[in-house]
C-alpha positions, 0 to 999 in steps of 0.5 A, spaced: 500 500 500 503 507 498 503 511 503 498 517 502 498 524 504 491 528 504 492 534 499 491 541 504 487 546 502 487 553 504 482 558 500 484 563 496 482 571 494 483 574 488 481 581 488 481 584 480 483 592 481 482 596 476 484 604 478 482 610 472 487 613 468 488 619 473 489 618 480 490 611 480 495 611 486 491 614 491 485 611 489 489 604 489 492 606 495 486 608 499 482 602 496 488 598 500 488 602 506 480 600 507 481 593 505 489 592 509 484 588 514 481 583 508 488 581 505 492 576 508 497 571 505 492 567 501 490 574 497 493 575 490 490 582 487 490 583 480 489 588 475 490 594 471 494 599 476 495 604 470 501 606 473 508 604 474 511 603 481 518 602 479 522 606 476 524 600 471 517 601 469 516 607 467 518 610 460 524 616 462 519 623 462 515 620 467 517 623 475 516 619 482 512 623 485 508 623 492 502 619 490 507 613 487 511 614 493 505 614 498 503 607 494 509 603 495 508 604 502 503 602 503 504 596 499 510 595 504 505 596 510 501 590 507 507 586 505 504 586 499 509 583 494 509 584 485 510 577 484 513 579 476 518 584 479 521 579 484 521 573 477 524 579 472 528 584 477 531 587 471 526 587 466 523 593 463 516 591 460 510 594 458 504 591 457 500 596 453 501 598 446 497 605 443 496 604 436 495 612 436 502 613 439 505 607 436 509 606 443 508 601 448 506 604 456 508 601 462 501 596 464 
């Protein structure tokens, strides 16, 4: 007889952010403080920021500034982790192509 072990099952929460073209980190930011309560390390959050959090996701015109300063500290405070930036340190990617422009955007 093979020695069996049960599967372990934990329930996860996947909550899709979608943030406007403008204002998005201090929308993001004050969605996170209102719900830092309901998020654990079972929660996986995805979606379209629409704003770069990194400096190696921006294009080079775009500045830091408080807003996006004020962001990634909250995202500390909850211990937040960007899986994709953990796998591809170095990696400059945009994930959104403007046919108008005929230049990509960070995502």
């Amino acid at each position: 007889m093979e020695n069996s072990k049960a599967l372990q099952t934990k329930d996860i929460t996947i909550v899709n952010i979608y943030a406007p073209n403008i204002g998005a980190p201090q929308y993001i930011r004050q969605l996170l403080t209102a719900k830092k309560e309901e998020i654990d390390s079972n929660t996986i959050l995805v979606g379209d920021f629409n704003t770069s959090l990194t400096p190696k996701d921006r294009s080079s015109k775009q500045k830091i500034n408080k807003e996006i300063e004020a962001l990634n500290d909250t995202i500390d405070q909850i211990d937040l982790i960007d899986i994709y930036r953990t796998f591809h340190p170095k990696t400059a990617d945009y994930t959104f192509f403007s046919s108008a422009t005929h230049g990509h955007s960070p995502g």
